[in-house]
PDB file with SEQRES, HELIX, SHEET and CRYST1 records, atoms N, CA, C and O in Angstrom:
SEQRES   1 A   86  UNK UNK UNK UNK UNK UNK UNK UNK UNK UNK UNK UNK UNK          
SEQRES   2 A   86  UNK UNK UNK UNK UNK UNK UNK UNK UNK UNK UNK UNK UNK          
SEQRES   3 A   86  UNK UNK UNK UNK UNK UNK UNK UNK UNK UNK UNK UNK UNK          
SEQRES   4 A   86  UNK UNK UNK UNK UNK UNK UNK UNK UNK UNK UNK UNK UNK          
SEQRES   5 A   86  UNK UNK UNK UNK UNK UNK UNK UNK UNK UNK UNK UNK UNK          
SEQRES   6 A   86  UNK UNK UNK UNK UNK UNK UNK UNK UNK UNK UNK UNK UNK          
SEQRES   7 A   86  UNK UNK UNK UNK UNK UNK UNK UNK                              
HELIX    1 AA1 UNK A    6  UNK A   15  1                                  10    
HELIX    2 AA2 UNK A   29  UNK A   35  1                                   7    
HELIX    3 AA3 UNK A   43  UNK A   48  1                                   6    
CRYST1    1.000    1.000    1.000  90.00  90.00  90.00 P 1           1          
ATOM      1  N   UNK A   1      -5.684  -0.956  12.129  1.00  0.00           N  
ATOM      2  CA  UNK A   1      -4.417  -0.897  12.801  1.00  0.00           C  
ATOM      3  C   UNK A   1      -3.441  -0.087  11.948  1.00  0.00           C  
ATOM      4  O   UNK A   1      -3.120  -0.474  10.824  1.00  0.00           O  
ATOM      5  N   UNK A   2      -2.978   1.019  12.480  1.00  0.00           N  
ATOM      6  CA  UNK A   2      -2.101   1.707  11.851  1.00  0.00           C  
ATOM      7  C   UNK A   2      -0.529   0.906  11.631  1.00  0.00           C  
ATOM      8  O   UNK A   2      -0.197   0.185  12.572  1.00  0.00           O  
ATOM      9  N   UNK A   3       0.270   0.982  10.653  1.00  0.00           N  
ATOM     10  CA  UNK A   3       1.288   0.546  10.615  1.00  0.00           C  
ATOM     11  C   UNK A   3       2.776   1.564  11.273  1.00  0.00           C  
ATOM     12  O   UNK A   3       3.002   2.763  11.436  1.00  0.00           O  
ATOM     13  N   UNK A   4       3.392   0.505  11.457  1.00  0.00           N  
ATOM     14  CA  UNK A   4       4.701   0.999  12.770  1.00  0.00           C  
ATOM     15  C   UNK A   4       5.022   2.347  11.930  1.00  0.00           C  
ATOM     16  O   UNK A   4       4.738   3.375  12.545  1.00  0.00           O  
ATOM     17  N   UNK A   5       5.603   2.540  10.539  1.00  0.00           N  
ATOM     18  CA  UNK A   5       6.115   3.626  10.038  1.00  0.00           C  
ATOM     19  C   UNK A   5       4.951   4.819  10.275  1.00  0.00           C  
ATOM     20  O   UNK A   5       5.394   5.907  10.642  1.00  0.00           O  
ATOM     21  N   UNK A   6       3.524   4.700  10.098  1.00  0.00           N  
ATOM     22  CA  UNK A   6       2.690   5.872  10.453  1.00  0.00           C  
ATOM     23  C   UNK A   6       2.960   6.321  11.849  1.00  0.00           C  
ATOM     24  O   UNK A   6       3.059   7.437  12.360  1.00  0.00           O  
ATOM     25  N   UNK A   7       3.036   5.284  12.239  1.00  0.00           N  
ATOM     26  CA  UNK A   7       2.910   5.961  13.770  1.00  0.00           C  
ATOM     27  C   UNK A   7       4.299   6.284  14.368  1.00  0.00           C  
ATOM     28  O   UNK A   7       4.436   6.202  15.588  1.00  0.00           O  
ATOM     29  N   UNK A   8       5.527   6.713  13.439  1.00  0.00           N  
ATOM     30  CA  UNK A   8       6.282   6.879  14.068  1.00  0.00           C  
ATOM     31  C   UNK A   8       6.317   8.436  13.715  1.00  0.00           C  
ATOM     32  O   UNK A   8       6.722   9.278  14.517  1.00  0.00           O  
ATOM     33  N   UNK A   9       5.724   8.817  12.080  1.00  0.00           N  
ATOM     34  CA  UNK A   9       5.607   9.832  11.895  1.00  0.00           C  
ATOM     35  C   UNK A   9       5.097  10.500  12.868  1.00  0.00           C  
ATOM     36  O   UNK A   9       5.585  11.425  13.519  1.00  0.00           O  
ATOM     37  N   UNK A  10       3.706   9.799  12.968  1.00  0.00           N  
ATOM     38  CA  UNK A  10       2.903  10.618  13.757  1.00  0.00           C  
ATOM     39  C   UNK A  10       3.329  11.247  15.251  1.00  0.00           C  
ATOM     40  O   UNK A  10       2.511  11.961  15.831  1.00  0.00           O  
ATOM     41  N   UNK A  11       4.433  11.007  15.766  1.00  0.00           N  
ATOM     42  CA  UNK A  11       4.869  10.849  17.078  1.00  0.00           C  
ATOM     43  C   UNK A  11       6.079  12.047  16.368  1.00  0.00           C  
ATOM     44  O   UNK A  11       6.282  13.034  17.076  1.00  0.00           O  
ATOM     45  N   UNK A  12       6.705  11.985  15.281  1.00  0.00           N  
ATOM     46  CA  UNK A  12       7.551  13.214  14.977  1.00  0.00           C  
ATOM     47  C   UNK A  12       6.933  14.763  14.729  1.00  0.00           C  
ATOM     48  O   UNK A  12       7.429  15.884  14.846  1.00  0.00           O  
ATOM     49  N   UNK A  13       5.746  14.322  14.370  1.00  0.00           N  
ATOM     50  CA  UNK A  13       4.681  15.490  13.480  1.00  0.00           C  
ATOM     51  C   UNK A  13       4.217  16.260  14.896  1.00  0.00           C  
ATOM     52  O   UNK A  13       4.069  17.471  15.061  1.00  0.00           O  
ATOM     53  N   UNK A  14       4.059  15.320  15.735  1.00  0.00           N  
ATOM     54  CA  UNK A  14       3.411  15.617  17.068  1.00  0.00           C  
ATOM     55  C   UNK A  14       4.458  16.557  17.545  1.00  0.00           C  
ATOM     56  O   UNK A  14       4.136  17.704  17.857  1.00  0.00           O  
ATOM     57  N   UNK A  15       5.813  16.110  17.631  1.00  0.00           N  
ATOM     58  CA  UNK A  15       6.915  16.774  18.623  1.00  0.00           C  
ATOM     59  C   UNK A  15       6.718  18.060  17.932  1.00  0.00           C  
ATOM     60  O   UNK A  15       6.511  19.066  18.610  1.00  0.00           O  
ATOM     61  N   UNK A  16       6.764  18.128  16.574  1.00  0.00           N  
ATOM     62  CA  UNK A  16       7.340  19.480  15.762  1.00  0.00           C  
ATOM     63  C   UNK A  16       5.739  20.439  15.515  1.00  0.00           C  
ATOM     64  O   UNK A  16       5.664  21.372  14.716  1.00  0.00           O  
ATOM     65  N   UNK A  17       4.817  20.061  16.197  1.00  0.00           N  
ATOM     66  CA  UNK A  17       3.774  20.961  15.763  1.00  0.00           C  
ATOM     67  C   UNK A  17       3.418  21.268  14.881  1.00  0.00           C  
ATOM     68  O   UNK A  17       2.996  22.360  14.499  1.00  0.00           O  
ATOM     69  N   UNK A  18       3.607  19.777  14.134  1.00  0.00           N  
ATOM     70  CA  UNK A  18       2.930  19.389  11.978  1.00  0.00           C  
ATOM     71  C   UNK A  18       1.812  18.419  12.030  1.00  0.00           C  
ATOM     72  O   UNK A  18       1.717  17.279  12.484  1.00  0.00           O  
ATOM     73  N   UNK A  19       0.895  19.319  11.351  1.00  0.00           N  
ATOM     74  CA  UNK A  19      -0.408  18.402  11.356  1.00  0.00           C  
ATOM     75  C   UNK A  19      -0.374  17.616  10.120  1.00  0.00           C  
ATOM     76  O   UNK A  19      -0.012  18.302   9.165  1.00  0.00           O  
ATOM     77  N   UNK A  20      -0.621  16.464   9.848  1.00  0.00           N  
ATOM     78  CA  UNK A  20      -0.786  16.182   8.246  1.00  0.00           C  
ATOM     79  C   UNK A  20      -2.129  15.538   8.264  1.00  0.00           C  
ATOM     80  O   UNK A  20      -2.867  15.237   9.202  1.00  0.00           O  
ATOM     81  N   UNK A  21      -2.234  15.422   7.114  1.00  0.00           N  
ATOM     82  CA  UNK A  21      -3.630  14.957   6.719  1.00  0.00           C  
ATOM     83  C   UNK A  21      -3.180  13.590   5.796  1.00  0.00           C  
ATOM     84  O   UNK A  21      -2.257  13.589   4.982  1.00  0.00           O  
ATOM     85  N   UNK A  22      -4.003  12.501   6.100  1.00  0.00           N  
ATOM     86  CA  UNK A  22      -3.450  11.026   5.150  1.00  0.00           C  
ATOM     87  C   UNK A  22      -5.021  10.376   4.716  1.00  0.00           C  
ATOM     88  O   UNK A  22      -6.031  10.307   5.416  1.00  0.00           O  
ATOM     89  N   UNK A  23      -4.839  10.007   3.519  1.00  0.00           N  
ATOM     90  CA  UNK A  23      -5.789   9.182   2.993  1.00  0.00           C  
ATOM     91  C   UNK A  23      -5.167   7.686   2.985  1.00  0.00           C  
ATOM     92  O   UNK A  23      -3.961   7.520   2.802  1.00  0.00           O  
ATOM     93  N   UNK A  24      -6.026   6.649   3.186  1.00  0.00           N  
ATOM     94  CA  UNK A  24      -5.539   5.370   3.492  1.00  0.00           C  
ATOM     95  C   UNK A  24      -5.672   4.846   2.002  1.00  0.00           C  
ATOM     96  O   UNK A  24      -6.166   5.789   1.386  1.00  0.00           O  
ATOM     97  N   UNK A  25      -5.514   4.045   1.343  1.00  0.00           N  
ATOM     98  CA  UNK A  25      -5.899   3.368   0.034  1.00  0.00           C  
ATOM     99  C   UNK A  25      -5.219   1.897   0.047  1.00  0.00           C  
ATOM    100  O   UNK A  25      -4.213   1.649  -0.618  1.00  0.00           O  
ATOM    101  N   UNK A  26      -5.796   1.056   0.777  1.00  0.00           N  
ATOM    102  CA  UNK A  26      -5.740  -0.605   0.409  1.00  0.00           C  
ATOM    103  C   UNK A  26      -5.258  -1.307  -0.488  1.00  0.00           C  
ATOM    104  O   UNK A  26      -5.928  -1.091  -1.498  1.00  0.00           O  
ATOM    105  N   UNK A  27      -4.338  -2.151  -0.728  1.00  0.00           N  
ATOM    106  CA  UNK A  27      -3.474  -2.623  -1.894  1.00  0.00           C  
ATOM    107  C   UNK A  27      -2.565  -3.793  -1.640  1.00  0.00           C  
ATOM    108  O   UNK A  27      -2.032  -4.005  -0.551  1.00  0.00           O  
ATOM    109  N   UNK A  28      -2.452  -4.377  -2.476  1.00  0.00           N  
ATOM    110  CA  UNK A  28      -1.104  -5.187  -2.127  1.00  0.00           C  
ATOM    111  C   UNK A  28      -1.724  -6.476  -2.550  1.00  0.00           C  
ATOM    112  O   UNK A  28      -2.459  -6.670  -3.518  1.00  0.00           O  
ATOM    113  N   UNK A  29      -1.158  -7.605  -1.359  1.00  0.00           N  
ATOM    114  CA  UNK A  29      -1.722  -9.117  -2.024  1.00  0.00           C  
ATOM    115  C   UNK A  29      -3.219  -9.574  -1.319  1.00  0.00           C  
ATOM    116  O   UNK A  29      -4.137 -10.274  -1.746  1.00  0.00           O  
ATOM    117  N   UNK A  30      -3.026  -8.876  -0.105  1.00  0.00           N  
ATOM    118  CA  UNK A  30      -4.222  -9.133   0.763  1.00  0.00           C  
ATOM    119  C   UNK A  30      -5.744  -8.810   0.147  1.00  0.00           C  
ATOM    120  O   UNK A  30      -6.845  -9.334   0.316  1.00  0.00           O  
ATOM    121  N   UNK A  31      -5.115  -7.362  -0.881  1.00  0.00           N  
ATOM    122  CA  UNK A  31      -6.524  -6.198  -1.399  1.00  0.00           C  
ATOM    123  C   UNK A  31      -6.821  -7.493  -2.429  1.00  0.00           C  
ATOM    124  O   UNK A  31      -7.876  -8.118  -2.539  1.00  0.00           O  
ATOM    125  N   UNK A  32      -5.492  -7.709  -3.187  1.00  0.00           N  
ATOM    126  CA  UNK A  32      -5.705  -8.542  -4.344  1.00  0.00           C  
ATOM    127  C   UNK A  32      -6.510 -10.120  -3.981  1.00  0.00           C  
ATOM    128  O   UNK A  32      -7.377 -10.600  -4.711  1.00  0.00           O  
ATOM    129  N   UNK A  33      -6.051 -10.708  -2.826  1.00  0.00           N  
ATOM    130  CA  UNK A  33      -7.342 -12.129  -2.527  1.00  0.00           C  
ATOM    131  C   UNK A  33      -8.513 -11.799  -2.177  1.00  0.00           C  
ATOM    132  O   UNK A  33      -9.412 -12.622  -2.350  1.00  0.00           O  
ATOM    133  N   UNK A  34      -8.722 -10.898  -1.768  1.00  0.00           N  
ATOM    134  CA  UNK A  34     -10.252 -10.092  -1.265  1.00  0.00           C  
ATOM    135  C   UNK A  34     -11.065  -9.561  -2.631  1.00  0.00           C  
ATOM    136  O   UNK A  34     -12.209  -9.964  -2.843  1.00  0.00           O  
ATOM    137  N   UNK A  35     -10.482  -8.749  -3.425  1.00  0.00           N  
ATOM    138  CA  UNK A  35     -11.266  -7.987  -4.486  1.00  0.00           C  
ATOM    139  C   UNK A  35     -10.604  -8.550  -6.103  1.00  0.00           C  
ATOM    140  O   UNK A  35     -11.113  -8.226  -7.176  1.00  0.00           O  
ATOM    141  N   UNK A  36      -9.729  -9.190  -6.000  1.00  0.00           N  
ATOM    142  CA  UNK A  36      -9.384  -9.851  -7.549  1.00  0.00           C  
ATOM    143  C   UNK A  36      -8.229  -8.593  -8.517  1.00  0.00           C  
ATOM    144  O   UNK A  36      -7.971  -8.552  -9.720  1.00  0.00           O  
ATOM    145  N   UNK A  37      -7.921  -8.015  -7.771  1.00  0.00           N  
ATOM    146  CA  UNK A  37      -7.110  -6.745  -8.140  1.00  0.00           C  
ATOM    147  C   UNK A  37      -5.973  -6.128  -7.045  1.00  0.00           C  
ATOM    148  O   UNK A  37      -6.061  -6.150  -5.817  1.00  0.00           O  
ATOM    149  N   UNK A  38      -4.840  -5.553  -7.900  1.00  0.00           N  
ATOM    150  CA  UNK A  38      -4.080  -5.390  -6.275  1.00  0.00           C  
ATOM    151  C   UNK A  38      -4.183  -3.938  -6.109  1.00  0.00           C  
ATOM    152  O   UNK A  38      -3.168  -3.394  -5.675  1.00  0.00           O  
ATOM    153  N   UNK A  39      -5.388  -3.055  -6.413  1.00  0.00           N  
ATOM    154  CA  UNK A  39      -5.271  -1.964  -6.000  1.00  0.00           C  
ATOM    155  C   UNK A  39      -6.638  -1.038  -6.091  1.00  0.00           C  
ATOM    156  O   UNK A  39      -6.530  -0.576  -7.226  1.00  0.00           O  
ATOM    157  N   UNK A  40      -7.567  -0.635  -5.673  1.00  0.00           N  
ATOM    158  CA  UNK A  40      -8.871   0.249  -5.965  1.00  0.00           C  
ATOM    159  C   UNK A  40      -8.599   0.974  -7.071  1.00  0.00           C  
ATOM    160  O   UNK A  40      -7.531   1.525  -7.339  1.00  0.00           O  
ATOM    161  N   UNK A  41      -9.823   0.957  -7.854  1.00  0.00           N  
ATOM    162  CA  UNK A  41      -9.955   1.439  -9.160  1.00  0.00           C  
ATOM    163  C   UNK A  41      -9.770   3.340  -8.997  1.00  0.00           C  
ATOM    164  O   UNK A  41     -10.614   3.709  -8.181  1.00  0.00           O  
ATOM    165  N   UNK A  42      -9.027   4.425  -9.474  1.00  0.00           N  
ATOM    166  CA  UNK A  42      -8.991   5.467  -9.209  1.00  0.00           C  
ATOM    167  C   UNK A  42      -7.557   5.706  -8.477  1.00  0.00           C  
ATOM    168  O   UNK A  42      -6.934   6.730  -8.759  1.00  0.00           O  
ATOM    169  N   UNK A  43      -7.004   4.743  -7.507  1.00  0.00           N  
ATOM    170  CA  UNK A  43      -5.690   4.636  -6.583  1.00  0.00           C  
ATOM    171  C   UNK A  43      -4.864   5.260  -7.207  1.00  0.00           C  
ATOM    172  O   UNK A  43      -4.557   6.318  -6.657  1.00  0.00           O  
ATOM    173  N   UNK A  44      -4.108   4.947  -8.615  1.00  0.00           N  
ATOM    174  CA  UNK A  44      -3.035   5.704  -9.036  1.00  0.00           C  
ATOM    175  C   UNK A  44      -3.175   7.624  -9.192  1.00  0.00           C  
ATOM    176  O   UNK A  44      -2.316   8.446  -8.873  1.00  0.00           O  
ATOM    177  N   UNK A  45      -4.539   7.883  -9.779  1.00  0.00           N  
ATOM    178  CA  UNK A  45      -4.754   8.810  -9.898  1.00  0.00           C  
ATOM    179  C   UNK A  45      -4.415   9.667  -8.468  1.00  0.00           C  
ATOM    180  O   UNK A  45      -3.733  10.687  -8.364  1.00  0.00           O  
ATOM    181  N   UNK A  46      -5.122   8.908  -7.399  1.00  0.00           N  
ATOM    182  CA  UNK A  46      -5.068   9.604  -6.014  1.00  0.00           C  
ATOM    183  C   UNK A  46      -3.625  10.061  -6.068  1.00  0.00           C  
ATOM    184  O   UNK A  46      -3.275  11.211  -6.334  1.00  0.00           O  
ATOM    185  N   UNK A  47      -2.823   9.044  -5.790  1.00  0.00           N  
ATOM    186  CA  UNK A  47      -1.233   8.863  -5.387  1.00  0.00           C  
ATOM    187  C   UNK A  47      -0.461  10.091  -6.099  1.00  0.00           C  
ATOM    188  O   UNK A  47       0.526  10.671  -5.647  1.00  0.00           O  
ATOM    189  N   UNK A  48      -1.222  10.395  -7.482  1.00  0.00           N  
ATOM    190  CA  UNK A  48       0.037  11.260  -8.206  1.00  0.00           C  
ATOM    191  C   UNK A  48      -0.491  12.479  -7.807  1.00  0.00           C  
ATOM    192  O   UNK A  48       0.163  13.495  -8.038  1.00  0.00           O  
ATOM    193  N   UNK A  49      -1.689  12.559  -7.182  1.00  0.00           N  
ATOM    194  CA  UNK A  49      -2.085  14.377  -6.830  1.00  0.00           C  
ATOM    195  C   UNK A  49      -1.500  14.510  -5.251  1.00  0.00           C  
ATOM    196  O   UNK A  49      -1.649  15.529  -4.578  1.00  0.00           O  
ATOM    197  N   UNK A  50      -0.844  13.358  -4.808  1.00  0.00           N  
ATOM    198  CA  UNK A  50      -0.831  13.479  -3.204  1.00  0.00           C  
ATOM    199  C   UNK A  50       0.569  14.179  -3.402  1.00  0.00           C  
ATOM    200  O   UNK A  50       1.104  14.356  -4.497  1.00  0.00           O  
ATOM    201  N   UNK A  51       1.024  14.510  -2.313  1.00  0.00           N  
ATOM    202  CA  UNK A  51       2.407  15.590  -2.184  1.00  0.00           C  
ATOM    203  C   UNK A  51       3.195  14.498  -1.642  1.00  0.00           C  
ATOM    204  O   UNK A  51       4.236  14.243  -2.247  1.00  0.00           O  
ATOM    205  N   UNK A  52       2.885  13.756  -0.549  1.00  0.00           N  
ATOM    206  CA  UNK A  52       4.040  12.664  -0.200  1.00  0.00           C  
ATOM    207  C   UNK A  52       3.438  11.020  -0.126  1.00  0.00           C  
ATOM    208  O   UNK A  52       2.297  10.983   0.334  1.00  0.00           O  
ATOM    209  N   UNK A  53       3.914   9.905  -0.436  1.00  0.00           N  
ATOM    210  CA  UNK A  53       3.283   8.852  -0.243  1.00  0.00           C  
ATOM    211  C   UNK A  53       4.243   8.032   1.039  1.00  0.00           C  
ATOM    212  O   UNK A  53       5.460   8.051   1.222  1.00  0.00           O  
ATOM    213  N   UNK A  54       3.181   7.353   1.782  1.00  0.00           N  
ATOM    214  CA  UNK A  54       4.118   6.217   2.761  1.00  0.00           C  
ATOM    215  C   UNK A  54       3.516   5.013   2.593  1.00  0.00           C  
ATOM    216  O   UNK A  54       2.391   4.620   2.901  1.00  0.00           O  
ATOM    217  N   UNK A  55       4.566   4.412   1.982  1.00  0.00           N  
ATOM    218  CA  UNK A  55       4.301   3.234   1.339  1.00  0.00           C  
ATOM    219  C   UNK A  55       4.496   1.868   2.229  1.00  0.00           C  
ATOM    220  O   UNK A  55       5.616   1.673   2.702  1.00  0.00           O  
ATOM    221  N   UNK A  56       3.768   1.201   2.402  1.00  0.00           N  
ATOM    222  CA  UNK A  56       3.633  -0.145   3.548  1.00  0.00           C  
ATOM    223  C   UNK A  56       4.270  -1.045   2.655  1.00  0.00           C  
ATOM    224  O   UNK A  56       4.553  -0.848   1.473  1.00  0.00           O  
ATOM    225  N   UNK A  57       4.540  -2.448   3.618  1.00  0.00           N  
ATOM    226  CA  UNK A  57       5.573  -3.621   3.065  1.00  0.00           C  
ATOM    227  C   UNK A  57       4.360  -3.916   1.887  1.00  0.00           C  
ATOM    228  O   UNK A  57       3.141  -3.755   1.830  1.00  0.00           O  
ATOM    229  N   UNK A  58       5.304  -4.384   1.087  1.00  0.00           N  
ATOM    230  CA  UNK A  58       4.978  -5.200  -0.032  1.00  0.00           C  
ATOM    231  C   UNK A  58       5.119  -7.137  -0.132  1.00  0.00           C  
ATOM    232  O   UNK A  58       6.270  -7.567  -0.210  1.00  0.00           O  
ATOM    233  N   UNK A  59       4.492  -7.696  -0.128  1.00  0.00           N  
ATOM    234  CA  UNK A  59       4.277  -9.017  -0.325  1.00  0.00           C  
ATOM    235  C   UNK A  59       3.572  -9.981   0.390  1.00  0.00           C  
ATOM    236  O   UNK A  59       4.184 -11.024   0.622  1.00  0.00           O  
ATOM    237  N   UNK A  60       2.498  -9.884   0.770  1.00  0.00           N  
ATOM    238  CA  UNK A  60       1.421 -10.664   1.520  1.00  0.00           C  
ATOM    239  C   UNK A  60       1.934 -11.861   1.649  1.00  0.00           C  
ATOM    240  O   UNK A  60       2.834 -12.092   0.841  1.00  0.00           O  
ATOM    241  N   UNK A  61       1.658 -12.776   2.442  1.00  0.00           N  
ATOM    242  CA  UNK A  61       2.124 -14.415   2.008  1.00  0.00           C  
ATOM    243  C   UNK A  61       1.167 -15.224   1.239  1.00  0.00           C  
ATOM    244  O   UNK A  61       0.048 -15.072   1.728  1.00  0.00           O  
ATOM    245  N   UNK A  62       1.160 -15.780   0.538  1.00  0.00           N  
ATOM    246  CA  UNK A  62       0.296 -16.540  -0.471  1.00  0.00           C  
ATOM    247  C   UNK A  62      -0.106 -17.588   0.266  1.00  0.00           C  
ATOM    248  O   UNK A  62       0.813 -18.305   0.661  1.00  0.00           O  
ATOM    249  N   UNK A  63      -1.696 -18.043   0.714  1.00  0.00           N  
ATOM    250  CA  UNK A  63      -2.355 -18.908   1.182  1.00  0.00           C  
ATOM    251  C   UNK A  63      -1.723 -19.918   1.192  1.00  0.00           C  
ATOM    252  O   UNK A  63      -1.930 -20.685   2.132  1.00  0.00           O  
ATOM    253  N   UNK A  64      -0.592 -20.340   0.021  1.00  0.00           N  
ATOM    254  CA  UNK A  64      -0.523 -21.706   0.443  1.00  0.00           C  
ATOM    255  C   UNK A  64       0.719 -22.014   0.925  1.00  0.00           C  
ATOM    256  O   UNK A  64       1.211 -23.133   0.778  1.00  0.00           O  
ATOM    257  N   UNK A  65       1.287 -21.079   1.512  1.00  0.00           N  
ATOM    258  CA  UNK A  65       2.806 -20.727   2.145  1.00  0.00           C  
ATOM    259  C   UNK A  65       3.835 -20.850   1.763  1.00  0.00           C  
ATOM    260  O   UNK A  65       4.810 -20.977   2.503  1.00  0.00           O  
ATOM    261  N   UNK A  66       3.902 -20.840  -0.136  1.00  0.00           N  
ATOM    262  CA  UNK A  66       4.733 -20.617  -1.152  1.00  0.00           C  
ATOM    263  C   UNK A  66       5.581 -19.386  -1.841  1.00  0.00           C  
ATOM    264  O   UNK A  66       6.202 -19.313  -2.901  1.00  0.00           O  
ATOM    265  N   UNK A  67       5.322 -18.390  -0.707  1.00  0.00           N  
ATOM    266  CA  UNK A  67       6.053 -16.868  -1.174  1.00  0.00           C  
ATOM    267  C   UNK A  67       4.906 -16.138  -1.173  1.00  0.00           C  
ATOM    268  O   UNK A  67       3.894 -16.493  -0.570  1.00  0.00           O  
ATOM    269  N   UNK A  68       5.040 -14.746  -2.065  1.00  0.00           N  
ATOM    270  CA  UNK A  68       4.343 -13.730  -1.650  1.00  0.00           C  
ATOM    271  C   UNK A  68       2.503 -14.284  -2.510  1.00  0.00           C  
ATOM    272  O   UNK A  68       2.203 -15.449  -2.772  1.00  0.00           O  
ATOM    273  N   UNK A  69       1.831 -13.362  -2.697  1.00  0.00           N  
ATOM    274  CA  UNK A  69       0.487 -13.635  -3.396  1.00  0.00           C  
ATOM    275  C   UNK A  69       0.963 -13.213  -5.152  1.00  0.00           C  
ATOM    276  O   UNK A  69       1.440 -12.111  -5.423  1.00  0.00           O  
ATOM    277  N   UNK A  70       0.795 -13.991  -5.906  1.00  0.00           N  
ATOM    278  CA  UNK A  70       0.707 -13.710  -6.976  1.00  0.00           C  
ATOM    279  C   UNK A  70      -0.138 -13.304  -7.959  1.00  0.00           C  
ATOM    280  O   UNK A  70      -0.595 -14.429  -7.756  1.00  0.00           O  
ATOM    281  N   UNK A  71      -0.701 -12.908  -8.685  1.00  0.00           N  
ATOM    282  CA  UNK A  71      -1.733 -12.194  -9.824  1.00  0.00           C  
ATOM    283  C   UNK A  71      -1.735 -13.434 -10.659  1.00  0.00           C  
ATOM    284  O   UNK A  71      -0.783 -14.214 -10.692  1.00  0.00           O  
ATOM    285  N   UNK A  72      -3.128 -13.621 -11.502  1.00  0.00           N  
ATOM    286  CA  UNK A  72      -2.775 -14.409 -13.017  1.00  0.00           C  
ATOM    287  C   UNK A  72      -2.223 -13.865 -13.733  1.00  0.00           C  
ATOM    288  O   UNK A  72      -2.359 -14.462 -14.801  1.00  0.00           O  
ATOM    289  N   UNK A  73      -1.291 -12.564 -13.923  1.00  0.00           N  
ATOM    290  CA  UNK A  73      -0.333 -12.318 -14.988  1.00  0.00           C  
ATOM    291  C   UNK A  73       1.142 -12.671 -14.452  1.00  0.00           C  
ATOM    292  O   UNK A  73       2.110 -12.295 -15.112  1.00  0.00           O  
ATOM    293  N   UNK A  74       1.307 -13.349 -13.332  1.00  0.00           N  
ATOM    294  CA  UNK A  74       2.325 -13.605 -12.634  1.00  0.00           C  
ATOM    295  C   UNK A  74       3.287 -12.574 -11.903  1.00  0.00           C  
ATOM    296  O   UNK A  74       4.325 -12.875 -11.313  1.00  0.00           O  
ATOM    297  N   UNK A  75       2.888 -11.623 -12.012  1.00  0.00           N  
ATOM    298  CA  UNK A  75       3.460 -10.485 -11.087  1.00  0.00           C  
ATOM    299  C   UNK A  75       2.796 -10.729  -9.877  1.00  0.00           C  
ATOM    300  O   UNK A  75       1.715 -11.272  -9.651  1.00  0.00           O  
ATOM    301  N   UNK A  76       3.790 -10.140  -9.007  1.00  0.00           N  
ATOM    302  CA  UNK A  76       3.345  -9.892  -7.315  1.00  0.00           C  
ATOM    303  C   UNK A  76       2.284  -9.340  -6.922  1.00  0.00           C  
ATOM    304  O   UNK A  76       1.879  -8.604  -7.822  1.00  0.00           O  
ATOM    305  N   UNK A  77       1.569  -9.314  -5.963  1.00  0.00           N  
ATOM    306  CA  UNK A  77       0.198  -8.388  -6.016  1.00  0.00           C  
ATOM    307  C   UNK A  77       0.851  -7.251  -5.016  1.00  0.00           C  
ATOM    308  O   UNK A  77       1.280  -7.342  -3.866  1.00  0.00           O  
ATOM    309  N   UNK A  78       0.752  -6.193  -5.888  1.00  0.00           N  
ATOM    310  CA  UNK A  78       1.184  -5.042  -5.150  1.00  0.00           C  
ATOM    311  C   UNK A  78       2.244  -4.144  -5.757  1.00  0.00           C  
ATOM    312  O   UNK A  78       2.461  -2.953  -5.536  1.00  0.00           O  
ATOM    313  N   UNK A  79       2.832  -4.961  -6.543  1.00  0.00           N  
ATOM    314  CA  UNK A  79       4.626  -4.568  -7.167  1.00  0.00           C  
ATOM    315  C   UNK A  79       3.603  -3.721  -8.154  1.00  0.00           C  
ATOM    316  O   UNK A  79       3.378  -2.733  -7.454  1.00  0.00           O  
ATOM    317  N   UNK A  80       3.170  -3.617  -8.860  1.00  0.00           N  
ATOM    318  CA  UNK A  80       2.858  -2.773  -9.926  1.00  0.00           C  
ATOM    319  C   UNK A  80       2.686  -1.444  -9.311  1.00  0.00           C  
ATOM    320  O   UNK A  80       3.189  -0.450  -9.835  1.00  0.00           O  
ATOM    321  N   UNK A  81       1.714  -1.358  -7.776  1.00  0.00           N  
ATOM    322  CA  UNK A  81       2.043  -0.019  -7.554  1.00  0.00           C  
ATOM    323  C   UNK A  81       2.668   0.365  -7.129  1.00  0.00           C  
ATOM    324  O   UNK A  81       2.583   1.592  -7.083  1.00  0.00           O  
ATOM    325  N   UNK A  82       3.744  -0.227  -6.500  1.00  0.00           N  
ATOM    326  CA  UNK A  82       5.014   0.378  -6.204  1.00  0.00           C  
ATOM    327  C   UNK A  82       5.599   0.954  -7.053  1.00  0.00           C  
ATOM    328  O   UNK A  82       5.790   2.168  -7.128  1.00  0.00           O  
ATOM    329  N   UNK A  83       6.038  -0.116  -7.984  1.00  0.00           N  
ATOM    330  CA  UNK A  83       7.229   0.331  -9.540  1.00  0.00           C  
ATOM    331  C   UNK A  83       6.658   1.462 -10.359  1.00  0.00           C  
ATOM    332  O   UNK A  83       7.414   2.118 -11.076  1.00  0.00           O  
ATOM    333  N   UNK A  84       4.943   1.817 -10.275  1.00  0.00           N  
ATOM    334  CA  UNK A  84       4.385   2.840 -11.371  1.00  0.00           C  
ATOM    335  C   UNK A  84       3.977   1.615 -12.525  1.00  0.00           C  
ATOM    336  O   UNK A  84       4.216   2.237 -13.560  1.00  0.00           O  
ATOM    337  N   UNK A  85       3.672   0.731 -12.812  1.00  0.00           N  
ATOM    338  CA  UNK A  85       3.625   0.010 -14.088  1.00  0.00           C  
ATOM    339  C   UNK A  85       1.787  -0.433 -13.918  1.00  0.00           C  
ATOM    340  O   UNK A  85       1.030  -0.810 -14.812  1.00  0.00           O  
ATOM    341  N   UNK A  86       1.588  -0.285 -12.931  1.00  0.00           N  
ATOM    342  CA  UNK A  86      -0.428  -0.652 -12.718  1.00  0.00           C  
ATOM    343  C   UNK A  86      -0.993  -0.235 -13.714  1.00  0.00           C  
ATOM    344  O   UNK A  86      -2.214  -0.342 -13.820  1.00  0.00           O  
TER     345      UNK A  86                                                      
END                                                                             
């Protein structure tokens, strides 16, 4: 499922006769309860060769309906790649 901000691009890109090209890369708190990490190994590297990033919400809800998903270093799962600090 594409998220609302892609597809709004995509509906501007369309009007103006701009093709873009997007790589997807999985992250956040959801990537982090699934794989034990909040981001695919290689991800940052991708991000800094890309020309523009569109960045999806940040903060999954934490299974036990206590706020967002947290890491065992107590950071958010996801905030690191936002801020640059991963």
């Amino acid at each position: 499922m594409l998220g609302q901000g892609r597809l709004v691009l995509e509906q501007v890109c369309a009007g103006l006769g701009v093709e873009l090209g997007y790589t997807t890369i999985p992250c956040g708190g959801r990537y982090y309860l699934e794989h034990g990490r909040d981001w695919p190994e290689g991800s940052q590297q991708r991000c800094e060769k890309a020309d523009v990033l569109l960045l999806g919400a940040v903060g999954w809800p934490s299974p036990d309906g206590h706020g967002p998903v947290m890491m065992a270093d107590g950071r958010m799962a996801g905030w690191s790649a936002v801020i640059g600090t991963g």
